[in-house]
C-alpha positions as CSV (number, residue, x, y, z in Angstrom):
1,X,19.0,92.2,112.8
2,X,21.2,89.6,111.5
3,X,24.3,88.7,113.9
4,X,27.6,88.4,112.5
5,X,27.8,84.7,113.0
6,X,25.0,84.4,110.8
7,X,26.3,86.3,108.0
8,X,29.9,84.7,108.3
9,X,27.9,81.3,108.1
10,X,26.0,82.8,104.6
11,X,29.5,84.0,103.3
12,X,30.7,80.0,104.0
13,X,27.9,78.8,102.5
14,X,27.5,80.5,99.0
15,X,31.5,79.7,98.6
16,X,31.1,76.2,99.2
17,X,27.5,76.1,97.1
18,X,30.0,77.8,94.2
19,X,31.8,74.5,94.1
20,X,28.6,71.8,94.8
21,X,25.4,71.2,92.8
22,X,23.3,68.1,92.6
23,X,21.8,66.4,89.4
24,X,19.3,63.7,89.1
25,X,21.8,61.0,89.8
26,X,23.4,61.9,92.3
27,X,21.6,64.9,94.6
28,X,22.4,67.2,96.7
29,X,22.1,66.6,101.0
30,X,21.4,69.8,102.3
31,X,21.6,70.6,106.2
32,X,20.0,73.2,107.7
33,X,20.8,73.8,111.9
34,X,18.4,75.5,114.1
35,X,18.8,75.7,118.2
36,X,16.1,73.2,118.6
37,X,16.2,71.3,115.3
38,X,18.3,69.7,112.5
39,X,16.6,69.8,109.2
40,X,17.3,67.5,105.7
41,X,16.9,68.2,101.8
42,X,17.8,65.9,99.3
43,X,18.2,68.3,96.5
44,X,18.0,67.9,92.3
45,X,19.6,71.8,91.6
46,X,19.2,70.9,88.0
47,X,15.5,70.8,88.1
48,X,15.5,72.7,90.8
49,X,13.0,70.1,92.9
50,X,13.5,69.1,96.7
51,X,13.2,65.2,96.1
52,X,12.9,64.3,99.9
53,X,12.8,66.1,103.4
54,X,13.5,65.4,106.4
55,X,13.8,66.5,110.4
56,X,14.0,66.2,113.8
57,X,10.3,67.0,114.5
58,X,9.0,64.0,112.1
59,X,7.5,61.2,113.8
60,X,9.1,58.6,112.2
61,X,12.3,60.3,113.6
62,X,11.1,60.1,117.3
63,X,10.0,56.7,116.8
64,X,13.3,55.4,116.3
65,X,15.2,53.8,119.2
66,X,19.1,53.5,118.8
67,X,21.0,51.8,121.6
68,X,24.9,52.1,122.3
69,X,25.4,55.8,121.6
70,X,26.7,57.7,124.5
71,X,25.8,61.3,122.9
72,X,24.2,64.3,123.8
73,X,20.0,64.8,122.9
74,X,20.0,66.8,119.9
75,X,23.1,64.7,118.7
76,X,21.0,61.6,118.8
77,X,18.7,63.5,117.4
78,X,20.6,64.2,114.6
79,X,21.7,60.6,113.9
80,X,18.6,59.5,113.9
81,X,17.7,62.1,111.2
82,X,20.4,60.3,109.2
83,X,18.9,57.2,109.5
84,X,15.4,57.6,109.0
85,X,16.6,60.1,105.7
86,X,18.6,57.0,104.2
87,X,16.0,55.0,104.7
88,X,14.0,57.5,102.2
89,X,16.5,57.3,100.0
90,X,16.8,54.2,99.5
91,X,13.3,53.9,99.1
92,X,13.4,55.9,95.5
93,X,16.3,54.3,94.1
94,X,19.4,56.8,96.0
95,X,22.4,55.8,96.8
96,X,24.8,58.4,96.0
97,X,24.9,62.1,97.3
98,X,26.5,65.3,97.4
99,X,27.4,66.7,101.0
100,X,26.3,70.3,101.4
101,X,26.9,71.3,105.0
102,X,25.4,74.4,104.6
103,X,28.5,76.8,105.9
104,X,28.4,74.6,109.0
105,X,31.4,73.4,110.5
106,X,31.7,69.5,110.3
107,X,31.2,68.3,113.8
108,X,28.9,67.5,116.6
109,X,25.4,67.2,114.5
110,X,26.0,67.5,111.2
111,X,28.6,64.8,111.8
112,X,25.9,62.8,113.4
113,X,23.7,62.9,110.9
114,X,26.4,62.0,108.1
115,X,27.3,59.0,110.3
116,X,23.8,58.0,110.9
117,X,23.3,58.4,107.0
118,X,26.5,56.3,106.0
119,X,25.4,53.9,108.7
120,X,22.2,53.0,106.8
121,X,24.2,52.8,103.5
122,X,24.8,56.2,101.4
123,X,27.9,56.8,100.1
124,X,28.8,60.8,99.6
């Protein structure tokens, strides 16, 4: 059974993908939140191809080590998502994206892993 949070967060997110798309130039970041994990899809709706993935359970994610942040486990976690997904990016040529927050609201780990994307130089 799907919870009413859920479907009020499907509702947000089908208005806001009404308004987004992304093309080969500049792709779309989607975020998807679980309880445990954060998950990352650089997007190309016009083609309809995921160019790049990324999450919280990769092991170049946990390999990471970030010092000075005075945040919570899974926020980390999230930031270091960012990174490690910029990093990818960059690697095939990306430096421009589209935000997609996926009916989220923009704080706590989505806002980590924008910050932790921005840090390592994407521009959205």
């Amino acid at each position: 059974m799907v919870s009413y949070r859920s479907k009020k967060r499907r509702i947000r997110h089908l208005r806001v993908r009404k308004k987004i798309s992304g093309t080969s130039e500049i792709p779309r970041l989607s975020i998807f939140r679980s309880n445990k994990s954060i998950y990352a899809q650089l997007i190309n709706d016009v083609s309809r191809e995921t160019l790049i993935s990324c999450d919280s359970k990769d092991k170049e994610v946990t390999s990471v080590k970030v010092e000075n942040k005075d945040v919570s486990s899974k926020t980390l976690e999230a930031y270091k998502v960012g990174l490690v997904f910029a990093e990818k990016c960059k690697k095939i040529g990306i430096n421009k994206l589209v935000f997609d927050r996926g009916g989220y609201k923009y704080h706590g780990r989505l806002k980590a892993l924008a910050d932790g994307a921005r840090d390592s130089g994407m521009e959205f």
